[in-house]
C-alpha positions in Angstrom: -0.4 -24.9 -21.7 -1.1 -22.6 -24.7 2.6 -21.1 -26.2 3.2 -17.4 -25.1 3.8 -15.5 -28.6 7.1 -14.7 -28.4 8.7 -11.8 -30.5 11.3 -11.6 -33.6 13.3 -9.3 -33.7 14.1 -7.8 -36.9 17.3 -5.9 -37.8 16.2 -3.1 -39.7 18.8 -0.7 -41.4 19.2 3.1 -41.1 20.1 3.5 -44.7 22.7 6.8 -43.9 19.6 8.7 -41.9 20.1 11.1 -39.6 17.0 10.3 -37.8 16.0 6.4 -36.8 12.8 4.9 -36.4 11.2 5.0 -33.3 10.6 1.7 -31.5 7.1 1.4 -29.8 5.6 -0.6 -27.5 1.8 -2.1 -27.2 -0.8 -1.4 -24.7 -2.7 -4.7 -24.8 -5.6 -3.9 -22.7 -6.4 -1.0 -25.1 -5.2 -2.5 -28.5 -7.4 -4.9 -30.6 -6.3 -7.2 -33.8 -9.7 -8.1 -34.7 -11.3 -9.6 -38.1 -14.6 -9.2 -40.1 -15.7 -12.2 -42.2 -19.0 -13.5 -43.7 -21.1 -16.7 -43.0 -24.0 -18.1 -45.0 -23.6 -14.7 -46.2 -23.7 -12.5 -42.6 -21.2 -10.4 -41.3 -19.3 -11.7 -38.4 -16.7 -10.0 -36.0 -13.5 -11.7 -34.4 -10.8 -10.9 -32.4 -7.0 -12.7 -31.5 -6.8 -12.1 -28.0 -3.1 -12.7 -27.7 -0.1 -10.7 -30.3 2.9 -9.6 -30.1 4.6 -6.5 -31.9 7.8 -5.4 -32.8 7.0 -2.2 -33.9 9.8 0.4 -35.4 8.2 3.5 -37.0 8.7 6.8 -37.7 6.9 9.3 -40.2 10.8 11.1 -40.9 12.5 7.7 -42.0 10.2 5.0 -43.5 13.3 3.3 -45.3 14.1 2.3 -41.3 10.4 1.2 -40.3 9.0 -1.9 -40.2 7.1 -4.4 -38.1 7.3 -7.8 -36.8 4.0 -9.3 -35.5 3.6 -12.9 -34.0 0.1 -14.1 -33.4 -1.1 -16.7 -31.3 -4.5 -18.0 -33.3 -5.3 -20.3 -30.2 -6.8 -17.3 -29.0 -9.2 -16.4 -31.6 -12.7 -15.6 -30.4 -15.3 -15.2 -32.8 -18.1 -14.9 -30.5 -20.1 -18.4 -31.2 -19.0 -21.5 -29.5 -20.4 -23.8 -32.1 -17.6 -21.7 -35.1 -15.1 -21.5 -32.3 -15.3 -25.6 -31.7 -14.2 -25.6 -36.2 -11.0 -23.4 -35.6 -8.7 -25.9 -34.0 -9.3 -28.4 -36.4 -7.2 -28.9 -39.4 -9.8 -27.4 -42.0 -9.2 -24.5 -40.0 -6.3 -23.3 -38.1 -4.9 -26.9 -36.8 -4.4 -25.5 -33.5 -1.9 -28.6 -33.1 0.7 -27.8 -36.1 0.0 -24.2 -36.0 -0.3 -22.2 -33.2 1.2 -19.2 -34.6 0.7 -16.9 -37.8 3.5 -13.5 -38.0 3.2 -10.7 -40.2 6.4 -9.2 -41.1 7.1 -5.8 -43.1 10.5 -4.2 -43.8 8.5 -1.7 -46.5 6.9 1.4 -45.3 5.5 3.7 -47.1 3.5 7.2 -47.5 0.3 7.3 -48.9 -2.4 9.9 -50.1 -3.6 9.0 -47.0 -1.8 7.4 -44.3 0.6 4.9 -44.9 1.5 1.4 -45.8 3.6 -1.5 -45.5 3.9 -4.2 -47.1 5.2 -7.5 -45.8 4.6 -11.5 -45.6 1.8 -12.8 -43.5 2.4 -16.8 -42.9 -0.8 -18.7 -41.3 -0.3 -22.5 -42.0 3.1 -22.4 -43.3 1.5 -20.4 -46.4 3.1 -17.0 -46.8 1.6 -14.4 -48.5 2.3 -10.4 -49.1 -0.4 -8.7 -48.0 -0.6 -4.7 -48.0 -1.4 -3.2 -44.6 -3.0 0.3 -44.7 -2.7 2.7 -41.7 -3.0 5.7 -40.0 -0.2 6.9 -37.5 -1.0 9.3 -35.0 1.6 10.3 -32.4 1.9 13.0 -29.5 4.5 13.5 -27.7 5.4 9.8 -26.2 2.5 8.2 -27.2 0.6 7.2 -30.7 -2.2 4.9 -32.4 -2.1 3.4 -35.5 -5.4 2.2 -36.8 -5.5 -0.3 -40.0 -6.9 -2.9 -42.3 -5.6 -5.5 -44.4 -8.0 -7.6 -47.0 -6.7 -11.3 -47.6 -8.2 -14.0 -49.1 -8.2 -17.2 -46.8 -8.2 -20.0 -49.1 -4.8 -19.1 -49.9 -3.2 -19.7 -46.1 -5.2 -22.9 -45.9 -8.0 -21.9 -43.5 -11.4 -23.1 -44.3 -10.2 -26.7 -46.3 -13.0 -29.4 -47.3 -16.8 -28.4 -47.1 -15.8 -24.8 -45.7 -13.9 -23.9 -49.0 -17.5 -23.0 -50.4 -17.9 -18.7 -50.3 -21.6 -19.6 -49.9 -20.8 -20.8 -46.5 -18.0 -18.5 -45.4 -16.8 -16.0 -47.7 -13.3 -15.9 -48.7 -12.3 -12.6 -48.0 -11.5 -11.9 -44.7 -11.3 -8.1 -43.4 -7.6 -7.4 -40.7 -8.3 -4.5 -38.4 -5.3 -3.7 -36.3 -6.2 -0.7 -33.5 -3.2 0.1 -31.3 -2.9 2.2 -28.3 1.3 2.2 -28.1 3.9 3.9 -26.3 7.3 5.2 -27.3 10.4 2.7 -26.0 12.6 4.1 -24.0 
């Protein structure tokens, strides 16, 4: 049986605010963590069908946001049966050591425009800061955040042996993260 991502929870600081950072909760069936990669130099979408968020943010105190994301990579879905048959194996993912990959920012910050954070993505045991840019819209109880992240697979270990060509698949791999969320009570 496939491992339920479970969440970490992250102690994040109020550093002497007044206000505190919201905590939010995901609406799977309308949130998407989805990537855009290239093979034999075509653009191909994918998705991870199964995450998990710890999501503390608020616009008024970025020093006390941050996010902790666990994502379960056996349920990646690229669309082709022959590429999703690859992923499991150890040039790949290797389902079998590595079921999960977690993202986590403790830095927040404003933008021109939107936001980022910054924080260490580990796939493979191979962490890695990666910058996430977002947009944050809230109303009332509710909010989205739409963003995108650009890393460079070769340096998490996925795509090993023939695959580590770019001719076949390209290296960089395009994050979009769409979330429909929900303010914690």
């Amino acid at each position: 049986m496939r491992a339920t991502a479970l969440m970490l929870l992250a102690g994040f600081g109020v550093h002497g605010s007044v206000l505190a950072a919201e905590s939010w909760q995901i609406h799977h069936d309308d949130s998407h963590l989805r990537f855009l990669a290239t093979q034999q130099g075509g653009e191909f979408e994918g998705h991870f069908g199964e995450f998990a968020a710890d999501i503390r943010f608020s616009p008024d105190d970025l020093d006390a946001s941050g996010f902790d994301v666990v994502i379960d990579v056996t349920s990646v879905d690229t669309g082709s049966s022959q590429r999703d048959r690859e992923l499991p194996t150890a040039d790949w993912f290797f389902f079998e050591e590595y079921a999960e990959a977690t993202y986590r920012a403790d830095t927040v910050r404003a933008t021109d425009d939107g936001f980022e954070a910054v924080g260490d993505l580990t796939i493979r045991d191979h962490t890695r800061e990666v910058v996430l840019s977002f947009d944050w819209e809230a109303d009332g109880d509710r909010a989205s955040m739409s963003g995108e992240a650009v890393i460079d697979r070769t340096e998490f270990g996925v795509g090993q042996g023939e695959w580590e060509d770019p001719s076949a698949v390209g290296h960089e791999v395009r994050v979009l993260v769409d979330l429909d969320l929900s303010r914690e009570p």
